[in-house]
N, C-alpha and C positions, 0 to 999 in steps of 0.2 A: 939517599935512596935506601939507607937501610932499611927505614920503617915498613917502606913499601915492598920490600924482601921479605921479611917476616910477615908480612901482612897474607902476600902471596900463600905461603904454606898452610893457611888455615882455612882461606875462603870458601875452596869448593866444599872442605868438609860441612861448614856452616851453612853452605847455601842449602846441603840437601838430604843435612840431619835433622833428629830431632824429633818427640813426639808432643802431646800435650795444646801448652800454644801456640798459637800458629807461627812468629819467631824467635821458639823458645833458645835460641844458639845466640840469637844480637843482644842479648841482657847482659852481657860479660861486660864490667866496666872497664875494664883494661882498652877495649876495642878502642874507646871515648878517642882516646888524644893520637891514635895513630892517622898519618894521612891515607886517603884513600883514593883519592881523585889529585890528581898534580898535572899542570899542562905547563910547559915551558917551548917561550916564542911562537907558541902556535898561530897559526894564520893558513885562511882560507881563499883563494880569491877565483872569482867566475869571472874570465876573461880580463879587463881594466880593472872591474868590480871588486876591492879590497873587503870581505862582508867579514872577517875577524882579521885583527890584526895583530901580532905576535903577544898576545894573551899569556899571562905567567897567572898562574893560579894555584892554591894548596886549600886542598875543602878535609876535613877530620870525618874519620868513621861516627858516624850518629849524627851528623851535625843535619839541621835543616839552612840551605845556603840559598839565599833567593836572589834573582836576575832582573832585571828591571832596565827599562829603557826605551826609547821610543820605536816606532814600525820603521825596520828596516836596520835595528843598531847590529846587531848580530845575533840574537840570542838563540832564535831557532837552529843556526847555523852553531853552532855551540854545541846544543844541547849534541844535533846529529852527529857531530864529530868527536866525542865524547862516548855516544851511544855506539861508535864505531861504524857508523854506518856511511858516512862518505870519511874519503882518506885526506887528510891537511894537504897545503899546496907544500907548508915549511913548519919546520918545531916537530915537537912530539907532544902527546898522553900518555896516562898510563891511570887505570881503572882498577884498584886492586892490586897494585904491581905489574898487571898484563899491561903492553903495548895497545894502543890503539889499532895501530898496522898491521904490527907481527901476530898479534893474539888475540885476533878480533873475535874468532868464534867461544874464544876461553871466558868473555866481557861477556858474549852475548848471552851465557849461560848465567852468568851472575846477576844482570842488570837487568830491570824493567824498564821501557820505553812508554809512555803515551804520549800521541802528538795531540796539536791541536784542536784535528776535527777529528769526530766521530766516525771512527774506524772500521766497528762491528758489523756485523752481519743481519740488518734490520730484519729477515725474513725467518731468522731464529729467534728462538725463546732464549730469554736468559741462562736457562740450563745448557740449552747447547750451546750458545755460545764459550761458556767457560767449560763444557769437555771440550768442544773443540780446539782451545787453548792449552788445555791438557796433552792432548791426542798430542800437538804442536812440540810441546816440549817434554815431554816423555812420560808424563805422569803418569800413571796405571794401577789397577787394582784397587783394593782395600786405601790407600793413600789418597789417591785418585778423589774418589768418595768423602774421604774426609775432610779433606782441601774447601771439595766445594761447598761443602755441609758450611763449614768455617767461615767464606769468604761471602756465601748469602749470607748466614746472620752476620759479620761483620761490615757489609755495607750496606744492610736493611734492606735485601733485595729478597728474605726467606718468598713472603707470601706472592711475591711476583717471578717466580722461577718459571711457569706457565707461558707467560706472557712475552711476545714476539718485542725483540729491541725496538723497532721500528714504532710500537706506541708505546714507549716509556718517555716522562717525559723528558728534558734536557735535562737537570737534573741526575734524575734515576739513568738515563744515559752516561751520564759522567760517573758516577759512582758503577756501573758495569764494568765500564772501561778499566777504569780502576783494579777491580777484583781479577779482572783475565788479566790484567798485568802482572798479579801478584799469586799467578797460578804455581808458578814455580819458587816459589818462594826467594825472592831478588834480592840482595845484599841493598843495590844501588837502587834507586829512584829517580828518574829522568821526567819529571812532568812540564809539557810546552805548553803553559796556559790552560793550567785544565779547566778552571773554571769560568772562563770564558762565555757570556752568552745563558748563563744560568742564573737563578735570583739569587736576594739576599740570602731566605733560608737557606737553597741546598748548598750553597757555597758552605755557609759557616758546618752543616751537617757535612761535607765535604772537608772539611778541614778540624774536626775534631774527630774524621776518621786517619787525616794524615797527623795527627797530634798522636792517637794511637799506636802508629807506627814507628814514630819519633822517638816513643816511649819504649817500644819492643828493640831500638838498637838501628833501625834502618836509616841510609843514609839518603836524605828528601833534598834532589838541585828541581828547584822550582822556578821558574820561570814567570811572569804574572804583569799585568799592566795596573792591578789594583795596589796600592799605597797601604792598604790596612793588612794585606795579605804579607804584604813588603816586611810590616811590624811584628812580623810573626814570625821572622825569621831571626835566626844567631848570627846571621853575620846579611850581609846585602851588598852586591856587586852594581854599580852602574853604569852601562854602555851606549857607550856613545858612538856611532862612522865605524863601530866595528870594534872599539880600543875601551878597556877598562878602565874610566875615571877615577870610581873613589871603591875600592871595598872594604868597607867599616859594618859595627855593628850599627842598627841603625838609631839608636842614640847617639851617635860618635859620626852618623851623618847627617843629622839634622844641625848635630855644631856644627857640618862646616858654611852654614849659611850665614853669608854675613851680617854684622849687625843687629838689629835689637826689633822686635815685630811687635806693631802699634797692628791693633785690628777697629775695624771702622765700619759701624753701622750707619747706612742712610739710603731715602727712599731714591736716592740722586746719583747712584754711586759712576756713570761715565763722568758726568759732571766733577763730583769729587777727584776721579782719578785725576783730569786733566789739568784741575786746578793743582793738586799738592805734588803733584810728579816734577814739576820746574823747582820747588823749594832746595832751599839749603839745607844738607844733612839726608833727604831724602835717597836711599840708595838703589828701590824698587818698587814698584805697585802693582797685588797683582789681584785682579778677581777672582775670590774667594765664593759661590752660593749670590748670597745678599751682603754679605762681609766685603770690603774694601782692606786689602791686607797690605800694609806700607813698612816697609823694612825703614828704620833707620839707623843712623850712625850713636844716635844715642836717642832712647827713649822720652827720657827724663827732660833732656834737652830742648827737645824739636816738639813733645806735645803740645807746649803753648801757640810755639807757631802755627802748628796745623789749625787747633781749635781759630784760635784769631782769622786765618785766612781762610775757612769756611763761612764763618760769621762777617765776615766782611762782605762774603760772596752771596751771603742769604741763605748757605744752603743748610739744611735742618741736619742735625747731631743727634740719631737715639743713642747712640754708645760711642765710645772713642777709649779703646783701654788695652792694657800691654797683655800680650800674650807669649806661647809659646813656638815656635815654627813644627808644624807638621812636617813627618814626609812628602807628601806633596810637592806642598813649599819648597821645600829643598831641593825633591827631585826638579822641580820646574826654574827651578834659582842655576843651580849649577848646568843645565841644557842649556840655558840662556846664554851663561857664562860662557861655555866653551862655544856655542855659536857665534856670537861676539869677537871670540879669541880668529876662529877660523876667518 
């Protein structure tokens, strides 16, 4: 608990120094390797309903740490217990050094929260929305002004300041949200799916605004049901009934899928699947798009098999050739796994 001791005596200075850019205080490389978020045994339960269960976790100042798992694993329930906003049933946190419990309002000063839906005030204009974020957390004055000045050009909302939340689109909704999160300028990052429900583009303009941030020192726990959002992160948690399976970087979790991935073009693919799924060596089959994606125990091995018992079967081959396991994959390989197990 040192680190989080020393951590403690500098934060609120950081949170609510500083001129120039907007966080000119989280540039300090030193910040890099301290912990800053630590949960030990934590667990939450609603009535029988175990929704985390005794969670051990250590996430680094700067780090982008992303959560993943399917509807219902715990991650919401995480995030808010984290964000100090409901209290554990058992275990602690500690955010900064602060308790969860004890020093909930010392978190709340440091950290940014957005949940998953759109929280804002549709009947306000962008402007207002983020003074009234201001007003919320004490901004004022000359600071006040430059904040927001800041946080339109930095989520591209300058020339829509006018214009009522309520027609922006999903999108430009989410990147609002965004900005009145970061009115007070937030050590931590707590995002529950932010991009949920919006397209390819704003995501990715969404995410090379929290690439930004990454860059300024802040520390991003993201939450996300997207695989490619997943590969954007430095480390990647997977939860499963509430419990953390694997957290690895996510090259170091796409090893732990087993065996060796044959990927499989054809215009037949139920067909395909039902035929190679009973083979020898075969370990998984899983639809991929138009791909047929067959884990085996050795590639090199079992390809002649495959090909042979297609070709037996009649059924047409555009491709048949070794690949490499996405996230996905993985993710969907080890749910499997532990559902199996249970």
């Amino acid at each position: 608990m040192k680190e989080l001791q020393s951590d403690r005596a500098s934060c609120v200075a950081e949170a609510t120094g500083g001129t120039g850019d907007f966080f000119p205080a989280y540039t300090q490389p030193q910040l890099r390797s301290e912990v800053i978020i630590r949960t030990v045994n934590l667990t939450k339960c609603f009535g029988p309903v175990t929704a985390v269960d005794g969670l051990n976790l250590s996430i680094a100042s700067g780090e982008i740490f992303g959560l993943i798992g399917p509807d219902g694993a715990g991650k919401t329930t995480t995030i808010r217990l984290l964000a100090a906003i409901m209290p554990p049933s058992a275990g602690r946190a500690t955010v900064a050094g602060f308790d969860t419990v004890k020093q909930a309002e010392q978190i709340r000063r440091l950290i940014g929260y957005m949940p998953q839906r759109f929280s804002l005030y549709g009947d306000l204009s962008v402007l207002e929305n983020l003074s009234f974020f201001a007003d919320v957390f004490g901004v004022r004055g000359g600071e006040r002004r430059e904040r927001i000045d800041q946080l339109l050009h930095f989520a591209r909302l300058t020339q829509f300041r006018q214009r009522r939340a309520a027609h922006l689109s999903g999108g430009m909704q989410k990147k609002l949200a965004l900005a009145c999160t970061l009115i007070h300028r937030p050590r931590v990052l707590f995002l529950d799916e932010p991009t949920t429900g919006v397209d390819p583009i704003s995501r990715r303009e969404f995410w090379d605004i929290l690439s930004g941030l990454h860059l300024e020192g802040v520390t991003l726990f993201v939450s996300t049901p997207y695989m490619d959002e997943a590969e954007r992160c430095a480390r990647v948690g997977l939860m499963f009934a509430g419990r953390l399976m694997v957290c690895e970087r996510p090259e170091q979790v796409k090893a732990l899928v087993p065996g060796e991935l044959l990927a499989l073009r054809t215009p037949q693919l139920a067909q395909a699947r039902a035929l190679l799924a009973p083979l020898p060596g075969v370990l998984e089959v899983q639809t991929y798009g138009d791909l047929l994606h067959i884990f085996v125990d050795d590639a090199t091995a079992r390809q002649p098999a495959i090909e042979a018992r297609l070709a037996e079967a009649g059924l047409p081959v555009i491709s048949l050739q070794r690949t490499r396991p996405r996230m996905e994959e993985a993710f969907i390989s080890l749910i499997r796994k532990r559902q199996a197990e249970n």
